[in-house]
C-alpha positions, 0 to 999 in steps of 0.5 A: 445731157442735163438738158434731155434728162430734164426733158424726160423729168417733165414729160414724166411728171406730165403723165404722172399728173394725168394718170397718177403714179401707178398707171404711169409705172405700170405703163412704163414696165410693160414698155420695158419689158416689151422694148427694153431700155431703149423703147422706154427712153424712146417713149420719154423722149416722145410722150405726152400731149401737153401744150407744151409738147404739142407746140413743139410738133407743130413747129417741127411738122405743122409749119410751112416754110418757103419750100414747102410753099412753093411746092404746094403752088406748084402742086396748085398750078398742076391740078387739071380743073381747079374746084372752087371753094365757097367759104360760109360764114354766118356772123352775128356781133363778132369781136371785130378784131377776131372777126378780121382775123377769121377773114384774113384767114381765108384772104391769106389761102395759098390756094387761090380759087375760093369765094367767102360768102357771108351773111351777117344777121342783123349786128346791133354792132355799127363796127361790123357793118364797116368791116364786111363793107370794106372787105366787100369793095376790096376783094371781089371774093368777098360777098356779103349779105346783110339780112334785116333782122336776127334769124340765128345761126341757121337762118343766116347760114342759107342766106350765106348759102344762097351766094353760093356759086362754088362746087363745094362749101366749106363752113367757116365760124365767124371767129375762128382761123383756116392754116394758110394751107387749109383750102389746097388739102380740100382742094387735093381730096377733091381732086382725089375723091371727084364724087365726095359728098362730105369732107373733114379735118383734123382740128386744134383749139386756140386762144391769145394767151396760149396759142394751139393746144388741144388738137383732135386727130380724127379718124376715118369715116366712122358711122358708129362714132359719129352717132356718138359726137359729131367728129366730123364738125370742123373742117367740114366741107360739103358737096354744094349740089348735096346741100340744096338737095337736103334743103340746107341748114334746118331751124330748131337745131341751132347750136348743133346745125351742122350735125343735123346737116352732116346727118341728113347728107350721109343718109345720100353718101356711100361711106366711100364719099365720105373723106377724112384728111388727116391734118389740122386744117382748123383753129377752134377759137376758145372763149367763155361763149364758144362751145370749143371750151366745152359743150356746156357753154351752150347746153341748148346745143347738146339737146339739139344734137340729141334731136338730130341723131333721134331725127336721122335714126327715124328717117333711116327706120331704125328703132333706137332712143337717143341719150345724153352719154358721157361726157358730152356726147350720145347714147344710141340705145337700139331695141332688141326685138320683140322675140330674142334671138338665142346667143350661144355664150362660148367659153374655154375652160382652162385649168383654173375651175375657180375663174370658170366658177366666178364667170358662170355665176356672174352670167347666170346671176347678173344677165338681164338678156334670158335667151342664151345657152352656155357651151363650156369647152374642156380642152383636156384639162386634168385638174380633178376639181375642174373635171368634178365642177364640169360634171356638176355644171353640166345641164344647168342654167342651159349649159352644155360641156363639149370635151376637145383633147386637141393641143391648145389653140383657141382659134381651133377650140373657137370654130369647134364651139360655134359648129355645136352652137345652137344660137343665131348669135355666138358671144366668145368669152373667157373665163376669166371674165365677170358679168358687172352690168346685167345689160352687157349681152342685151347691148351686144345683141342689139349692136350686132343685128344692125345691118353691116355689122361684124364683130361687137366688142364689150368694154373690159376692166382690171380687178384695180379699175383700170380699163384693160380693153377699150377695143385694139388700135392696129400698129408695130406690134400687130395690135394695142389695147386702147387706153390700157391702165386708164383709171375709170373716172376718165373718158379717154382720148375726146371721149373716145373710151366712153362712146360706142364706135367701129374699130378694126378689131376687138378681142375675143375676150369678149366677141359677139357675133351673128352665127352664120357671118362667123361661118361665112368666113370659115371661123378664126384662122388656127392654122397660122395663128394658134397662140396669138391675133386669130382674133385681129385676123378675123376682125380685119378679115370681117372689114375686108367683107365689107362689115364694120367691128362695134365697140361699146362702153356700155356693156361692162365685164370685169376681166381678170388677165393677171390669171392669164398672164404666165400662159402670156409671158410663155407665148411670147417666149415661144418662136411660134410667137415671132413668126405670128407677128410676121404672118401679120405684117405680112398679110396686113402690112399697110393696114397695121400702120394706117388703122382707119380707126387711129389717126397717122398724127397719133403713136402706133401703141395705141396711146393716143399721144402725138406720134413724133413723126407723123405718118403722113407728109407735110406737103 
């Protein structure tokens, strides 16, 4: 007993460290409240992504034992046609020790058919030359060139390259370390996924003094994000047919080559050839010279993927600029055209005409973007000082007010909206909302008329400064909001609060939409879903069409939801609210546990912390 309450004291005091006492208590109230006492010990026993914790989830479900060794070579034996595996490693005066480490890694692969084919590029080190003469006359999977003179990091990656004789390539550092079972998951997805192009992996960080620390549990393909730090990075593996057909590794991107090359292979993939395998099957060696430290270490690469985002975007014919963004990741900023579309700005008026006050005037006073209207929908409020502010407003600043004396439900009120919308594009905003940046509908639009394209969402904050909506992780409650409570100086999990990305849904708070795709798909669903998720509904309904949901941290509201939260707590006290949540989980079961924009390592609330078990096998 001393021992958990310990336990419990510590993982406390770690998030306390992180997010300070009253993101923590406030955390732990809504848990409370939502899952009682037992949720809360739940979330103590299993909170936090420190070191120390992550040390114990990989004991517990990222080591092998025998067993599962032996499971994996059975599994190896029954694969049909065994692809071969070409392991790249360029090398330039690696610590020799490290560097032994690194090729040990691949030697020690439970899956058998690879080759490592390394090009070292000119080591003024003599104890290099030694070790790859060695390891080249005691494995025969082991080729090596030695190129004559230094040609960085691209350079030697094609003369690595040229070796090649396998069907894929995986990109390997020359310090860096494969898990013995790294080789067979590649293997597996290849098996699965016979047309893939380019694979990739979760990731860890390492060093001699703390071992694994830091892992990254990606998502799926996601082109949004991957236009905003190179999330495939490592494990990285590559069709090798694609790779001399895009000529390789460019010189002049050293430092990000590996971006550069995953952005000129995606140009030839359909996202279907795109794989991600949720597990770590990378340690990223941290020391002062390695960019797994922080970008900074290297700041030549930064502007180098700055440059091979810039590169793609043109080769694609688009017309965006490319920014440093924070922290060390890109800004896409796309053009608007030259004549702007109409945005209907769609706002249900409740009963609090002060709140409806406060959002028009930040739109009209604080909005760059100068092609919209406003359509404000009265859904039969009786309060005198609305219906008088309403009157008022009417014709003002291009804003019209439509009447429906309908019981409430916003999915209803929404599709009455947009049918008297006159935009080519709806932006559904609530009331309670406020304007803090005059670019906000300038960015939703020029998110929204890319192709593909669905929904695009704002990032929303708290009257305290705290992130209120980040955009919606699925999970057992349906959907969470993405790094609620988070205090504004922090960029989130891998930066993932401060980059534009596709998720899976995003809330109607803020919703920007082309018209006549909302129409496509008959608006939001007010039969079955008339107090809460119409818009997760609709979200997950516009990935099942075939478009992607954009968020971007760029465009910036104030949303002030404590108004809201009376009318929330009586929703969940209603039964209309339960059987909601079973309509969800019912029609979305799967999807809701596997959010392609989440990872299965990581907690269904949307946290970002380890999820203790994993969702996924080990073997």
């Amino acid at each position: 007993m001393f021992n958990a309450i310990k336990q419990y004291l510590s993982r406390l005091l770690a998030r306390v460290r992180r997010e300070g006492w009253k993101q923590t208590l406030r955390k732990a109230l809504t848990v409370l409240h939502d899952e009682g006492l037992r949720g809360l010990r739940l979330r103590l026993a299993t909170m936090s992504n420190s070191a120390a914790d992550y040390a114990e989830w990989v004991r517990r479900y990222d080591t092998l034992d025998a067993m599962q060794r032996e499971r994996i070579s059975e599994r190896i034996a029954g694969f049909a046609n065994p692809p071969l595996i070409s392991v790249l490693m360029p090398c330039f005066n690696p610590n020799p020790e490290w560097f032994r480490e690194a090729i040990e890694s691949v030697r020690g692969q439970l899956y058998p058919h690879w080759e490592l084919c390394i090009a070292d590029d000119a080591s003024t080190n003599p104890a290099i030359r030694l070790i790859l003469e060695e390891y080249n006359q005691c494995d025969p999977r082991i080729k090596v060139i030695f190129r004559k003179e230094n040609g960085h990091i691209s350079a030697s990656s094609n003369s690595a390259l040229e070796q090649v004789t396998g069907k894929y390539v995986a990109l390997l550092d020359h310090d860096d370390l494969l898990p013995e079972h790294a080789l067979f998951w590649v293997a597996d997805a290849i098996t699965w996924h016979p047309d893939s192009g380019v694979i990739y992996s979760d990731e860890d960080k390492f060093d001699t003094i703390n071992g694994r620390f830091g892992p990254y549990f990606k998502c799926d393909w996601n082109h949004d994000l991957f236009l905003s730090q190179n999330m495939v990075s490592h494990l990285g593996v590559y069709r090798t047919s694609l790779l001399r057909e895009v000529g390789g590794f460019r010189i002049g991107f050293e430092g990000s080559q590996d971006y550069d090359l995953a952005l000129r292979c995606i140009e030839r993939l359909e996202p279907r050839q795109i794989i991600h395998i949720p597990r770590v099957l990378y340690h990223w060696r941290v020391h002062a010279d390695s960019t797994a430290q922080s970008m900074e270490a290297k700041p030549y690469a930064l502007l180098a993927g700055q440059n091979a985002i810039a590169n793609h975007l043109n080769r694609c014919g688009v017309a965006a600029t490319v920014e440093l963004g924070d922290p060390t990741g890109y800004r896409v900023r796309y053009a608007l055209p030259a004549e702007l579309p109409l945005v209907s700005i769609l706002i249900l008026a409740h009963s609090r005409p002060e709140l409806l006050r406060q959002c028009i005037s930040s739109i009209v006073n604080r909005t760059g973007y100068t092609a919209y209207e406003i359509l404000i929908i009265d859904s039969g409020s009786d309060d005198p000082a609305m219906q008088l502010y309403l009157e008022n407003l009417a014709g003002q600043n291009n804003t019209r007010v439509l009447r429906d004396t309908e019981q409430f439900n916003s999915a209803a009120l929404n599709n009455f909206a947009v049918e008297h919308a006159k935009g080519e594009l709806v932006c559904l905003l609530a009331d309670d909302t406020e304007v803090i940046k005059p670019d906000w509908l300038g960015e939703l639009v020029s998110i929204a008329l890319q192709p593909g394209v669905g929904a695009v969402g704002a990032r929303l904050w708290s009257p305290d400064d705290t992130l209120q909506h980040g955009g919606m992780i699925l999970g057992t409650r349906v959907a969470s909001y993405a790094h609620k409570h988070m205090p504004r100086r922090y960029s989130g999990y891998f930066g993932r609060a401060a980059l534009i990305q596709s998720l899976s849904a995003i809330t109607s708070a803020c919703l920007l939409i082309r018209r006549d795709i909302y129409r496509s798909l008959e608006g939001m669903n007010d039969s079955e879903l008339k107090m809460a998720f119409s818009d997760v509904d609709f979200c997950l309904r516009l990935l099942q069409a075939g478009y992607r949901n954009v968020w971007s941290p760029y465009a910036e509201l104030s949303h002030h939801e404590s108004a809201c939260l009376r009318y929330e707590n009586a929703v969940r006290e209603q039964n209309s609210f339960a059987s909601e949540v079973m309509y969800m989980q019912q029609r979305y079961g799967p999807l809701l546990l596997n959010d392609p924009a989440y990872n299965p390592n990581l907690s269904l609330d949307g946290s970002f912390d380890l999820a203790w078990p994993p969702r996924i096998q080990q073997t």
